[in-house]
N, C-alpha and C positions, 0 to 999 in steps of 0.2 A: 504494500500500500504506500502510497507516494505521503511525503511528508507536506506537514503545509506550508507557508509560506511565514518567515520570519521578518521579511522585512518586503516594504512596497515593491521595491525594484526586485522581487522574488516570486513576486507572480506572473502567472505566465500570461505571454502576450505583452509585459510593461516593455516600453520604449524608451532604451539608454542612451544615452548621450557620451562618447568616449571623450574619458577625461586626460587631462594633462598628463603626458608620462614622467613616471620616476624618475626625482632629479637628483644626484650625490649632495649628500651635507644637507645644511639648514636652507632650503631654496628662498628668496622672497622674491616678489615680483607676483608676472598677471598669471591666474590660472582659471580653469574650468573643471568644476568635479562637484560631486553628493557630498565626498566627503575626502580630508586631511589627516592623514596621519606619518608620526614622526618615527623614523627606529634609532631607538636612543640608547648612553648605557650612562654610567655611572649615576647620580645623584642631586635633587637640586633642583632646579625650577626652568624653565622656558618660558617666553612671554612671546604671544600669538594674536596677533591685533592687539587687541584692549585689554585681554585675558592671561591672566598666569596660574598655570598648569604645571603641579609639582611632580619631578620624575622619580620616583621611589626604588625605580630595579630597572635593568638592562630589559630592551621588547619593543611592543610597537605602541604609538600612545595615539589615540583619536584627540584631535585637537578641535574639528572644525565638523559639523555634521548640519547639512542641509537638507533642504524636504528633497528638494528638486533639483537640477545642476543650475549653479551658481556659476557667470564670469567673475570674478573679482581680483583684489589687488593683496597677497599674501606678507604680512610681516612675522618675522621671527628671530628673536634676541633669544638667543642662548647664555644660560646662567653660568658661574661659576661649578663645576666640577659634574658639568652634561657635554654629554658629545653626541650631536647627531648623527648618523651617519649615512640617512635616507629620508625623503620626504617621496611620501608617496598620497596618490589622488585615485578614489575611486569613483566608479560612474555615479550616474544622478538620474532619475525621471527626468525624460525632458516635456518641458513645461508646457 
């Protein structure tokens, strides 16, 4: 038996929008995607637009999650004793 769906963009038939591809380090600038996530390791905080996002353990950390795919304009200031070392964008409902 098929499972159900977990999130919007998981049912079938939704219409995705490909989002900006995976960029090395703390990317900022223009992007397109549902959603933002950082792969980080050490300790410490990150600040992503307006928002600061503490990093507890080495992984992946969702910073940024929209209904639908988003153009927008990405900032991120890395804290003392965090390394990022992937930003990654997944798709989004297009709108």
């Amino acid at each position: 038996e098929p499972l159900e769906p977990v999130r919007p963009e998981d049912v079938p038939g939704a219409v995705l929008v490909e989002p900006t591809p995976e960029q090395p380090g703390a990317y900022q600038g223009p992007y397109g995607a549902g959603g933002v996530h950082l792969v980080v390791s050490g300790t410490g905080e990150v600040r992503v637009d307006d928002r600061t996002v503490a990093v507890e353990h080495p992984g992946v950390l969702t910073v940024l999650e929209h209904e639908r795919h988003v153009e927008g304009e990405l900032e991120v200031e890395v804290g003392a004793g965090v390394e990022v070392h992937a930003t990654c964008f997944t798709a989004g409902l297009d709108a």
